[in-house]
N, C-alpha and C positions, 0 to 999 in steps of 0.2 A: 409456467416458468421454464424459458430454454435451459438446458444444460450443456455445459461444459465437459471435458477432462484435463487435468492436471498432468499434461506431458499423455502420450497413444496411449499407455498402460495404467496410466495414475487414478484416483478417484476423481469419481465424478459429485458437481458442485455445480450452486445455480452460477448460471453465466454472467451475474454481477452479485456480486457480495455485498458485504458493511464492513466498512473499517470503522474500529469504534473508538478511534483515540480522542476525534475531537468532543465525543462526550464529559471527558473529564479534563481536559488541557488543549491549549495552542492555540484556537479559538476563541477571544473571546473567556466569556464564566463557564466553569464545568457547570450540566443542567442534566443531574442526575433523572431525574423525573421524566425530562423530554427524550433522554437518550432510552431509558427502559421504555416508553410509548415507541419512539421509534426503530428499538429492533425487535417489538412486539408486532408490527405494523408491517416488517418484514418479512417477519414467520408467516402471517397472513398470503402476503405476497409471493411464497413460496421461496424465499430467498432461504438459502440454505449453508450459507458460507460468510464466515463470521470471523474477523482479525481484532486481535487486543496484540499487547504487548507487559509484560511485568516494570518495565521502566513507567508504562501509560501512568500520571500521575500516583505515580510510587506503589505502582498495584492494584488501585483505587480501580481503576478500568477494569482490570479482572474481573473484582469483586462485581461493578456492573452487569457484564457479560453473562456471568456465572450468572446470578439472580434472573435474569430472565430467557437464559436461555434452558436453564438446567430441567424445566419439565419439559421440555422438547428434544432429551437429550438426545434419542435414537431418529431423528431425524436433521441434526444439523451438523454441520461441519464447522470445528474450534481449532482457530490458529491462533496461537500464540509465539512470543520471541524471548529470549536471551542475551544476554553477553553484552546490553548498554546498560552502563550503569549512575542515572541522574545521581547529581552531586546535589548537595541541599542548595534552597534559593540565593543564586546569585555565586556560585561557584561551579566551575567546567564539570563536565561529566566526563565518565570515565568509560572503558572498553574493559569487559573480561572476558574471555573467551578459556580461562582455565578450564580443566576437566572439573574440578572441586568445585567451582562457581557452578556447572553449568547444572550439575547434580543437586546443589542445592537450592537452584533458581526454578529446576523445574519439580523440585517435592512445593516449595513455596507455591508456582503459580498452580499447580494440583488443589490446594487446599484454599486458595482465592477461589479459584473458579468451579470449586464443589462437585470435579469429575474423579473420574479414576482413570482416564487416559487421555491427552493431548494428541488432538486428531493432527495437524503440522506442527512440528515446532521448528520454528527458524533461530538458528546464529544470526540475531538482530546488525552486528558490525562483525568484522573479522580483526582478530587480537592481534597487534600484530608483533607481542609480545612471544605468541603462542604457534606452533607452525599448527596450519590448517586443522592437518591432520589430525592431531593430538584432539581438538576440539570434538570436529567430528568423530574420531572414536567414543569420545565420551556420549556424545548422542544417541551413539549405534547402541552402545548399551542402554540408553534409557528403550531403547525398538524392542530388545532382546528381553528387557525386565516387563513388557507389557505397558509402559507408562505413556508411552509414543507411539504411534502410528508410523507417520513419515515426517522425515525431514524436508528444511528447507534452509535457503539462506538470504541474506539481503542485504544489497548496495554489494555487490560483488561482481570484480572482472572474470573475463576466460580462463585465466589462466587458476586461481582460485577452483572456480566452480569444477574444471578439468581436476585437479588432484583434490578436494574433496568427493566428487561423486566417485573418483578411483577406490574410496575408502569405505564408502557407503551410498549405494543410490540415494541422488539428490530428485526429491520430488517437484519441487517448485522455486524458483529462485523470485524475490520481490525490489522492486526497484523505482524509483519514480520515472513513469514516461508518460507522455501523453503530448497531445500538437505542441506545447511550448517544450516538453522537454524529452530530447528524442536521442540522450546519450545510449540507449541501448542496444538502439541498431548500430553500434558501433563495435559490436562486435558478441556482447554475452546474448544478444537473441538469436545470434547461429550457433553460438556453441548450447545453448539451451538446446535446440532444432535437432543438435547431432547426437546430445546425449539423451532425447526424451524429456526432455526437463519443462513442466508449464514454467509460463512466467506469467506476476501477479505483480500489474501496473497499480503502484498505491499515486496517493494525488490526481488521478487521472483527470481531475477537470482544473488542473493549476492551483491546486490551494483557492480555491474558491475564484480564481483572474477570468478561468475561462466562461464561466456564468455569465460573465456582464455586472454582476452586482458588484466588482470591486473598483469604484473608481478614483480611489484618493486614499492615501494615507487616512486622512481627516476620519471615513470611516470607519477606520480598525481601533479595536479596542484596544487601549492600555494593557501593556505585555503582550498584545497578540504575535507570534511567532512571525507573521510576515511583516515586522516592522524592523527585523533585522533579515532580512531576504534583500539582493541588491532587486531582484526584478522588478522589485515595489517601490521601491525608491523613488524619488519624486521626477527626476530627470528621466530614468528608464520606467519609471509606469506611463510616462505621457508617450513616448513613442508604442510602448507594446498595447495600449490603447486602440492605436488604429488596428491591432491585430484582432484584438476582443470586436470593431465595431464590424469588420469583413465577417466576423466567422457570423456574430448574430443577423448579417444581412443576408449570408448564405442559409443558415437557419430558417428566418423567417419564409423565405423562397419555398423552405423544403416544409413549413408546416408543422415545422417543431421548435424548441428551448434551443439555443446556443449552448446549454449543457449535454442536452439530447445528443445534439448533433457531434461534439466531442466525444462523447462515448460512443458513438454509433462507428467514428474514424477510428476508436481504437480496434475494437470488436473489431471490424473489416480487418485490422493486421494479422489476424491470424485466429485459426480453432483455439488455440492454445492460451490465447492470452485470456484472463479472466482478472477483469478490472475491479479495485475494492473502494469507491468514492464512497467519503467521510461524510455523515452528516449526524446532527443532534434532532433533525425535526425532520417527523414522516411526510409533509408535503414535498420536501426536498428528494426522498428518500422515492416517493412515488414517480418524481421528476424522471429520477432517475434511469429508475427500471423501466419505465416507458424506453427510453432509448433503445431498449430490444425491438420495439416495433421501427424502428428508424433502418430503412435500406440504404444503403449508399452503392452505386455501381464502382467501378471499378477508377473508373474516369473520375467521378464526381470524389472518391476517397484521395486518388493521385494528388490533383486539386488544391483540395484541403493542403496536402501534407505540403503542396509545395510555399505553400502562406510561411507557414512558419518553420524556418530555418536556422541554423547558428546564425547568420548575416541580418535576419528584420529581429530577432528576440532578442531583445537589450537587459545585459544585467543575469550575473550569473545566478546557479538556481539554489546556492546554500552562501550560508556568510565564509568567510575563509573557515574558520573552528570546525566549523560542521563539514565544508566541505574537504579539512585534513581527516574525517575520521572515516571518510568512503575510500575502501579497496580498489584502485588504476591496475591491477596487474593487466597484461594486455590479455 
């Protein structure tokens, strides 16, 4: 398994992780069963780097996690988040980012996830109830008590990430990009660059678009999270269709998955970036990691990136709700 580092000085981590949320929500049925096979199938694999969150089906994902990662504990890496707070079904969710929350959110996810330290912990949203800072101290103390390792944060601009790492080294900041969504070179993957900071692309293959496998609403299950995404929507998935059918043509050319080859264009952006695609089954999950054997030159990445732009991606990448509770500062 290649490795990464999290920013020049940060830990080192395999160069593609798990994000384990769709095991238990957003997708489709949570499929507790398939999800512990498939981050059991990842330890195999050498995968060493591992994202839950305490909101993930109301800590239910923790619990996950924990169960199969916890005899492998001195070899793997546990990120976990904070500070979103799911409302019960069928009412908004909330943002806390208090000091008192974030203390209590992470003795809670300690005791889900059956460690005695939280290798990342990321401010899931920024409060914006709460200045930065305030949050972040309260983390720095969780570094100080032993309960933390390093921090993180996510869905966060420049200007954010600039006066939290002022307060405590920010070790990774997490963010959705990948070919269809490439809001972060717009500014926090230089400030990430200037401060040391990795960045951890979650969604990296579109919420399942860039597979190929999603071609219709029709498909998605009852409540699935991308049934309220405009990019799925029935007028903007037929145009970003032709986007999924270029990439799997390029794919095919190159002798790999249409997934492959999205993860291979991110890995090419940069040492740093260290991508976490979602999956509940290890066939997927092996897809995956294959994409480490996928080269792309420099040209053939250019390319890629220039397919998909704000002007051919139709359909923005959260519903209005979700996309009021991501941090613009510049």
């Amino acid at each position: 398994m290649q490795t990464r580092r999290l920013g020049p000085k940060g830990p080192q981590v395999s160069a593609v992780g798990l994000g384990c949320m769709g095991i238990s929500q957003s997708y489709g049925q949570p499929d507790r069963e398939g999800g512990l096979a498939t981050i059991r199938r990842a330890l195999e694999l050498g995968v060493t780097f591992f994202d839950t969150a305490d909101a993930y089906a109301w800590g239910a994902n923790e619990e996950v996690v924990g169960e199969a990662l916890r005899p492998s504990r001195d070899r793997v890496f546990i990120a976990t988040k904070c500070g979103f707070v799911p409302g019960p079904p069928g009412e908004r969710n909330k943002i806390d980012g208090s000091p008192a929350h974030i203390r209590e959110a992470c003795e809670a996810s300690l005791r889900r996830l059956g460690v005695a330290t939280i290798d990342l912990y990321y401010l899931h949203r920024v409060d914006r109830r709460v200045p930065i800072e305030d949050s972040v101290r309260a983390m720095a103390e969780l570094v100080d008590q032993g309960k933390v390792r390093y921090l993180g944060l996510s869905e966060v601009g420049p200007l954010t990430l600039r006066r939290a790492h002022a307060v405590h080294p920010i070790t990774a900041v997490q963010s959705e990009y990948s070919l269809w969504t490439r809001d972060p070179e717009a500014g926090v993957l230089t400030a990430c660059r200037e401060l040391g900071v990795g960045f951890v692309p979650f969604s990296p293959l579109g919420r399942g678009f860039l597979t190929g496998t999603v071609r219709s609403m029709d498909g998605l299950p009852t409540g699935d999270f991308r049934r309220g995404i405009p990019r799925f929507e029935a007028a903007n998935l037929e145009r970003n269709l032709r986007l999924a059918d270029q990439l799997r043509a390029v794919a095919m050319d190159k002798g790999c998955t249409a997934a492959q080859l999205a993860l291979a264009w991110l890995l090419a952006q940069g040492e740093d970036i260290v991508p976490i695609p979602g999956t509940k089954r290890p066939a997927y999950l092996e897809e995956n990691v294959g994409a480490l054997g996928v080269s792309l030159s420099r040209t053939e990445a250019d390319r890629l990136g220039a397919m998909f732009t704000a002007e051919t991606v139709a359909g923005g990448r959260y519903s209005a709700t979700s996309a009021a509770l991501v941090d613009r500062s510049p």
